[in-house]
N, C-alpha and C positions, 0 to 999 in steps of 0.2 A: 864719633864716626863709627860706622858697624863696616867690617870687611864680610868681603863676600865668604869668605874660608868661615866666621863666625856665622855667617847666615845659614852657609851648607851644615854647618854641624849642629844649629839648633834645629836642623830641619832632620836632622835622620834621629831627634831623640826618639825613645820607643816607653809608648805612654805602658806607667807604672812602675818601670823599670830602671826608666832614666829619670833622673832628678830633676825638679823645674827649673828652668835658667832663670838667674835675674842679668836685667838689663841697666844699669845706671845713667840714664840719656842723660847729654847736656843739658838739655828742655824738661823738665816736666818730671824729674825722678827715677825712681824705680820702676821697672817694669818687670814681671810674673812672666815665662813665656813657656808653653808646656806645645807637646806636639800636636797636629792637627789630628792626628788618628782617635784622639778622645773620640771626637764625635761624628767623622767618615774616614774611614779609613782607607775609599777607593782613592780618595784624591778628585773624586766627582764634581766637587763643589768649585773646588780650585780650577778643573777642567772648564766648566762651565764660565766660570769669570773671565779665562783665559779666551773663549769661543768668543764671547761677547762681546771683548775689547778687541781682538781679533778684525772679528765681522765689520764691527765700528769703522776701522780704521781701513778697512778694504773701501765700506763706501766714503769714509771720507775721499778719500784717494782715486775712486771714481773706478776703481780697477777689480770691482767684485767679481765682474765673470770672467775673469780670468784666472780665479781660485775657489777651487770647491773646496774647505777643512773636512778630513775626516778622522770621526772620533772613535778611538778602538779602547776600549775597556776588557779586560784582565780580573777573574775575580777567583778568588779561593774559598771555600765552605762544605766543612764539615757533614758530612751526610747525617742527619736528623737523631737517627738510630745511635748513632755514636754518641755527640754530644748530651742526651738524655739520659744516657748509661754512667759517663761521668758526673752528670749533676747530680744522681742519682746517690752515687758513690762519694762523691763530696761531703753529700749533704747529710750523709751519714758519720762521716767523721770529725774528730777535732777542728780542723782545719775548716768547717764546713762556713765556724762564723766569719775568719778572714778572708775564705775567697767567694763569700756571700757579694758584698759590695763589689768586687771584681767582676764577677761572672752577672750582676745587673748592668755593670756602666759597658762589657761587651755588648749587653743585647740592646742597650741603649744606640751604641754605638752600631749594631748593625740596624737597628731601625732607622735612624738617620743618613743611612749610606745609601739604604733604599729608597730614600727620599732623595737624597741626593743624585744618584741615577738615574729616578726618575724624571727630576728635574733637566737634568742635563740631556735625555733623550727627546725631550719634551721642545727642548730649544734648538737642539738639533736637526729637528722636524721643521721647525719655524725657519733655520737659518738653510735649508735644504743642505746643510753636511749629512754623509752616510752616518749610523750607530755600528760600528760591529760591536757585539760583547758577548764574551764568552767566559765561562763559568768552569773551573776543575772543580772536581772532586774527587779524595780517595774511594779504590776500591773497596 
């Protein structure tokens, strides 16, 4: 049996940092479980699954227009200029082979976010929920 207190905490691990959980089911073994920000970090993906069963179950229910979902995204990224000046400096130092594989499976991971967002607006469109999204960045 998994409790929910084991589910929130494999859920806040923080990919590279945190160690992989394993899971020892009744059923079927061991399981590997690393956090979802590997490969989106917005939570887009998950958002999206969430619309979907969502909408689902309005029309099952017969009671769709009675609820409009709307989806508001949050996102943080580095202004351009900055990030190229660290790579820059990395990759000149020792350290540059260790945080080589790191600094590709971020941009991996922000390419897939962007997929994933735009997946998710995409559906959003179809299901007529609003998009808000809004983007910080530092000064």
């Amino acid at each position: 049996m998994l409790f929910l207190s084991t589910a929130a905490l494999l859920s806040a691990r923080f990919p590279v940092i945190s160690p992989v959980a394993r899971y020892d089911g009744e059923v079927g073994g061991t399981i590997r479980i690393v956090d979802g920000g590997y490969s989106d970090n917005s939570g887009a993906a998950t958002g999206a699954d969430v619309l979907e069963a969502f909408v689902k179950e309005l029309d099952r229910a017969q009671v769709r227009d009675n609820f409009r979902p709307v989806i508001i995204t949050i996102s943080y990224k580095e202004p351009s200029n900055a990030l190229e000046e660290q790579t820059a400096n990395w990759r000149t130092q020792l350290l540059g082979a260790f945080l080589g594989p790191v600094m590709t499976l971020d941009a991996l991971r922000g390419v897939t976010t962007d997929r994933y967002l735009s997946d998710l607006r995409k559906l959003a469109k179809t299901t007529d929920s609003p998009f808000l999204g809004a983007s910080c960045r530092t000064p």
